[in-house]
N, C-alpha and C positions, 0 to 999 in steps of 0.2 A: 648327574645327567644320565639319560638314560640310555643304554647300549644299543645304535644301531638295530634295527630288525634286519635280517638276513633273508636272504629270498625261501630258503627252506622255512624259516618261522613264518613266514609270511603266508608259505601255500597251508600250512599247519593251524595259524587262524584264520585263514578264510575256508577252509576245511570245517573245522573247529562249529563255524557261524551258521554251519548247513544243521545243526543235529539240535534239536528242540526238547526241550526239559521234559520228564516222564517216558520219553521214548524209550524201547528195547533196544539196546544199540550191540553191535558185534564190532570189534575192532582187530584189523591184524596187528604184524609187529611195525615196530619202526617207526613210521612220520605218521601213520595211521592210528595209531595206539595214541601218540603226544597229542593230534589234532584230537582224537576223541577223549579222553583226561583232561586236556584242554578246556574245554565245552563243560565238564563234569565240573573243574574248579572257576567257570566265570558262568557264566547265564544259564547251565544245564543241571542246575546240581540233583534234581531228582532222576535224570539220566537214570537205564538201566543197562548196566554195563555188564558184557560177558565178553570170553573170547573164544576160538575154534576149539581150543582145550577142554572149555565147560567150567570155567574160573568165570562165579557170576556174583556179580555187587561188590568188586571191588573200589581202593582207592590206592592208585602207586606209594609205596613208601619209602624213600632214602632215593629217590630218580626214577626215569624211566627204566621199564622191566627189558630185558634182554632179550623177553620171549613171550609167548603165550602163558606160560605156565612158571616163571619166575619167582622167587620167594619174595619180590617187590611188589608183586602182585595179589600173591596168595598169601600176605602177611593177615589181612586184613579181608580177607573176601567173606560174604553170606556163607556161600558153599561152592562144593567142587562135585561137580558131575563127570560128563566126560564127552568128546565131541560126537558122539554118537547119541549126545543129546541135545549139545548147542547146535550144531549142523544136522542134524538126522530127523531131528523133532522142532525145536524150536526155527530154526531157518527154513527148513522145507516144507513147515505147513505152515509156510506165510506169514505168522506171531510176530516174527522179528522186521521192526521197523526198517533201520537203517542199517548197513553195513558202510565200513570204509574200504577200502583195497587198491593197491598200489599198483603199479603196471611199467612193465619195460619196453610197451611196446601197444600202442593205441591204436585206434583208426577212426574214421570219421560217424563211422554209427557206433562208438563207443564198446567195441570189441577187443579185448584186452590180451594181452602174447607175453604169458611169464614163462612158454616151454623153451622155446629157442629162435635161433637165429637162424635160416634158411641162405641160399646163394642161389636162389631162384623157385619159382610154384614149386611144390612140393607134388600135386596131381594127386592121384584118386589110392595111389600107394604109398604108406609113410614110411619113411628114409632119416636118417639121422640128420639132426642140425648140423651146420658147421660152429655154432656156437650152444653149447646147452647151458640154458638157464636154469635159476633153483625151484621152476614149478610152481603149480597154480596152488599149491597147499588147499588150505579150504576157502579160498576164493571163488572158484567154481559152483560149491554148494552158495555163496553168496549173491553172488552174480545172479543166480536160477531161482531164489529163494526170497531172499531181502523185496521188502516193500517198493524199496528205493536203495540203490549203490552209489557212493561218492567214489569216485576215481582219482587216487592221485598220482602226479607222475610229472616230472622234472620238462620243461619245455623246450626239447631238441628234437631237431627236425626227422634224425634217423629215428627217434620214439612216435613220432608222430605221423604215421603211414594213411598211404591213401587206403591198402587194407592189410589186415596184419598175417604176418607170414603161417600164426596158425593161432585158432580159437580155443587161451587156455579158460576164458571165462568170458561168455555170453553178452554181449550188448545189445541191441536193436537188429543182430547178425545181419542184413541186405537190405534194411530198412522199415520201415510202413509198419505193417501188422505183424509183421514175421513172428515176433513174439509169444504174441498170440494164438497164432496159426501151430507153432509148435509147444504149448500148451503150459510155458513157463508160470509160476505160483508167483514168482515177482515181478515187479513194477518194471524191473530195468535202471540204468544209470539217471541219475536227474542232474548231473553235472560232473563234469571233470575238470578239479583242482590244480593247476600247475603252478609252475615258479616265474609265472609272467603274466597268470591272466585266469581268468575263467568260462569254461564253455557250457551252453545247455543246448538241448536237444529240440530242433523245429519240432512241434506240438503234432504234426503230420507224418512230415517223409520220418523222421528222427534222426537228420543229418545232424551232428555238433556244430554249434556254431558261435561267434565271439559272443561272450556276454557282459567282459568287462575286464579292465586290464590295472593293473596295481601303478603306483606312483612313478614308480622305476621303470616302468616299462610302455608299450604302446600298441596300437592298432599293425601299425606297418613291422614294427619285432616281433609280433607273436606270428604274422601272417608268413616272414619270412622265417620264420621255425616251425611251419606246420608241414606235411607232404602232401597236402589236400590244398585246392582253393577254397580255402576258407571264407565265410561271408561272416559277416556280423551282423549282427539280431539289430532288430529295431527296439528301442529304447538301450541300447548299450551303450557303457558309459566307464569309466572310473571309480576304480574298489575303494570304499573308503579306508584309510589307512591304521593300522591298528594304537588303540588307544592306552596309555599308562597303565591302565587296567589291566587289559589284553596282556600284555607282553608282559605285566607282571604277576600274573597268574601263568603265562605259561613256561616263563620260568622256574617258575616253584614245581610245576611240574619235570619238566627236567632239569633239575637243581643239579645234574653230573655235568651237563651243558653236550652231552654225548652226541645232540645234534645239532646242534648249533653250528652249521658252518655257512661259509661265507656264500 
C-alpha cells in the first residue's frame, strides 16, 4: 500500500505539473529542485534543467542534492558553467522558460520577501529587520527574467500578506501593467504553489486569486490562511490528487526521503 502523500509532496507535484517537456527550466534548492526532478522523471523527461550555479542537464543521483551545486547533481550533468551564465545570460535575456522559487513571505500580486521580517513599514530609509532571512539568492534574477515563475510557499497566514514587508524578488509589484511599465524581460509568476491549494493571477489587475484546493484541504481554510481577502477564480475547483505514478516517481527522486514531512 502506498505511503500517504504529505502536504509538502503534494505542493512538490502540483508544482512538478506546471513545467512542460523540452522547457529550459532553472530550479532553486529544496521543494523547488524535488518539484522540478519531479517533472524530469514522470511527464517532463526532455525538461532542460539547470541551476543558479550553472549545473545544466542534469539528473540527481543517490537523492535530492543539498544545493545547487552538490556532487548529486553534478555527478552526471552535460556541463558546468557558472551563474554568471545561468543567471547573467541565460535568465536575463529571457531564453529561460520557467523558474521555480520558494518564498517566506507573499503577497497578493505575487511579490515575494526571502530578506526579512520588519515590526512595522520600513519607509523610504532601510533599517535592519527584526528577523533576517537567508536572502533572495538568485531568485531575483529569476523573478525579473524567467518567462514565467512558479512560487512555492507553505500556506500560513503570516506567509501570506496583504503586502510584503520588502520586495526580495519582483511579482506583478502594485498590479496592472507595472511590469511592464518598469521594463521587466519576464513574464512574472503564472501561479503560486502552496500546501493547501493553488493560486493564479486575474489576467487584468494580476491580483492572486484561488484556483483550486487539494483533497485535504478547502475554499474556507485556504481563505482563512490568506492576509488578503482573497477571491476565487471562476472555474475553480479541486486539484486532482496525485497518482501511483506521481508519487512513485517522486520518490525515486528523493529516495533520502530528506523531505518528506508530515
Amino acid at each position: 500500500m502506498t505511503q500517504p502523500c504529505t502536504r509538502q509532496e503534494m505542493m512538490a507535484i502540483a508544482t512538478g505539473r506546471e513545467i512542460r517537456d523540452g522547457e529550459l527550466a532553472i530550479f532553486g534548492v529544496g521543494l523547488s529542485m524535488l518539484a522540478g526532478f519531479f517533472a524530469q522523471a514522470h511527464h517532463a523527461p526532455g525538461v532542460r534543467s539547470m541551476t543558479e550555479g550553472g549545473v545544466y542537464g542534469a539528473t540527481p543521483v543517490g537523492g535530492l542534492p543539498w544545493g545547487i551545486e552538490c556532487n548529486r547533481i553534478s555527478a552526471n550533468a552535460t556541463s558546468f558553467t557558472s551563474a554568471l551564465d545561468a543567471l547573467g545570460c541565460l535568465v536575463a535575456s529571457g531564453r529561460c522558460d520557467v523558474g521555480i522559487i520558494g518564498a517566506a513571505q507573499v503577497d497578493r500580486f505575487g511579490n515575494v520577501n526571502t530578506t526579512g521580517i520588519w515590526d512595522g513599514p520600513i519607509g523610504e530609509t532601510y533599517r535592519p529587520p527584526k528577523t533576517r532571512l537567508a536572502g533572495a539568492g538568485g531568485a531575483n534574477d529569476i523573478a525579473c527574467g524567467a518567462k514565467r515563475t512558479v512560487i512555492m510557499a507553505a500556506h500560513e497566514r503570516k506567509r501570506f500578506a496583504e503586502r510584503v514587508d520588502y520586495i526580495s524578488s519582483p511579482g506583478y509589484l502594485e498590479g496592472g501593467d507595472a511590469r511592464s511599465r518598469h521594463g521587466f524581460v519576464g513574464g512574472g509568476p503564472s501561479a503560486i504553489v502552496t500546501t493547501l491549494g493553488i493560486l493564479r493571477p486575474d489576467p487584468e489587475t494580476k491580483e492572486f486569486l484561488l484556483d483550486g484546493w487539494y483533497a485535504f484541504s478547502g475554499v474556507e481554510e485556504i481563505r482563512a490562511n490568506t492576509g488578503w481577502d482573497l477571491k476565487v477564480a471562476p472555474g475553480a475547483g479541486p486539484i486532482p490528487e496525485p497518482t501511483e505514478s506521481e508519487l512513485a516517481a517522486l520518490r525515486r527522486v528523493d529516495e533520502t526521503g530528506a523531505l518528506r514531512k508530515g
